[in-house]
N, C-alpha and C positions, 0 to 999 in steps of 0.2 A: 787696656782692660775696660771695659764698657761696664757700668755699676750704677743699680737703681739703689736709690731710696727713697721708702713707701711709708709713709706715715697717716697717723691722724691726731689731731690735737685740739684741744678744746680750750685752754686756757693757756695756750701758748708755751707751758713748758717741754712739751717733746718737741715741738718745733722747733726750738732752742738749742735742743740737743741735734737736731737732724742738721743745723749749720755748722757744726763741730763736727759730726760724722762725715758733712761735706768736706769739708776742710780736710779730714785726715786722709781722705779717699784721693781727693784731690795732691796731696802733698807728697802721696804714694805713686802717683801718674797715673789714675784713672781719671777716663771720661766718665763724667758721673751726672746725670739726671734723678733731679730731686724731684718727687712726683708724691699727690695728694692721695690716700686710697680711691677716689671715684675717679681717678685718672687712670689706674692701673688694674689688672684684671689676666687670670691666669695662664692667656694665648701670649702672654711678653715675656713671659720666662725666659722662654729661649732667647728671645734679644739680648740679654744680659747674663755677663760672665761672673755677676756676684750681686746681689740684694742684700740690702740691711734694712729689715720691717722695724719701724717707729710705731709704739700706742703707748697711750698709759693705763693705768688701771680705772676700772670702773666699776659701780657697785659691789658688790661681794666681788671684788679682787676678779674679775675676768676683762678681756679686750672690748674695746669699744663696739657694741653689738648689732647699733643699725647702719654703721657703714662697715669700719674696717672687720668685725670678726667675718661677715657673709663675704667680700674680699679674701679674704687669709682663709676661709676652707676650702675656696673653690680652686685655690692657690696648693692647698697641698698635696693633694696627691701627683706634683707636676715637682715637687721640693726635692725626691731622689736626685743625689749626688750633687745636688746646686748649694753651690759658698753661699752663705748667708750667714747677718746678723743680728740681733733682735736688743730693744733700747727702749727704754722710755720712764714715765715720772708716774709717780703715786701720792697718793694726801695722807694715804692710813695702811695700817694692814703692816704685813712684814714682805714682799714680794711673792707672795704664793705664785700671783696671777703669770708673773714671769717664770717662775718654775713649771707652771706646768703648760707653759705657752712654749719650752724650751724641750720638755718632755714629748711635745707632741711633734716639733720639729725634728728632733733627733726618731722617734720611731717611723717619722716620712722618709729617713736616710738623707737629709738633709744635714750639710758639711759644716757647722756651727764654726767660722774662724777666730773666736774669742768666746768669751765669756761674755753674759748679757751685761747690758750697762743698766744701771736701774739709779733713778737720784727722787729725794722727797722734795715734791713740788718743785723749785725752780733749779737750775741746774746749777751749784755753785763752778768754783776754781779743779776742783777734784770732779766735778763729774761731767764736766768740758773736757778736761785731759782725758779722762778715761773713753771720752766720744771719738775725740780724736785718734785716742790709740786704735779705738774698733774700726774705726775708716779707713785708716793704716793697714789695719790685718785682714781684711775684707782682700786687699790687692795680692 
């Protein structure tokens, strides 16, 4: 099973998480290409049989806006019936920005195979595991 993950990170805690989602993806027996958002773009869908989107939160609780949110819209309407999984770190707020990054996933008909992984600032022991279990379920 061939499987993107797409991130962007600014201060290195989602990136942190996107080597645990490697890792689960990996453990599971996919081929897995770990890719930056300005590497990736919504003609590659179809190359891959499951994606898991990495951002964290940014100002008032939404996705990172001048790379990955312009990435991820032009991405969704390609997101019908495609596995995917969504992950990433916040400093404040309560995860709105994942709920409703989660909401706009599922009304694209987009296959969500876990629940989002969300951790404050750096990824501890528990929010490693729960990366790796989403890299797992991805497969």
């Amino acid at each position: 099973m061939k499987t993107a993950i797409v991130f962007w990170s600014g201060t290195g805690n989602t990136e942190a998480m996107v080597q645990a989602v490697a890792e689960g993806a990996k453990a599971a027996g996919a081929q897995v290409d770990v890719l930056t958002c300005d590497m990736f773009n919504e003609t590659m869908i179809s190359d891959y049989d499951a994606i898991a989107f990495g951002c964290p939160s940014m100002g008032a609780e939404q996705l990172e806006e001048d790379e990955f949110e312009p990435m991820f819209s032009a991405c969704v309407p390609k997101l019908g019936g495609k596995k995917i999984a969504l992950f990433g770190s916040y400093g404040w707020g309560d995860g709105e920005w994942m709920r409703n990054w989660q909401d706009e996933c599922e009304s694209a008909g987009a296959v969500l195979t876990s629940e989002p992984v969300i951790c404050n600032d750096a990824p501890d022991d528990e929010a490693v595991a729960a990366c790796k279990a989403l890299g797992e379920a991805l497969i």
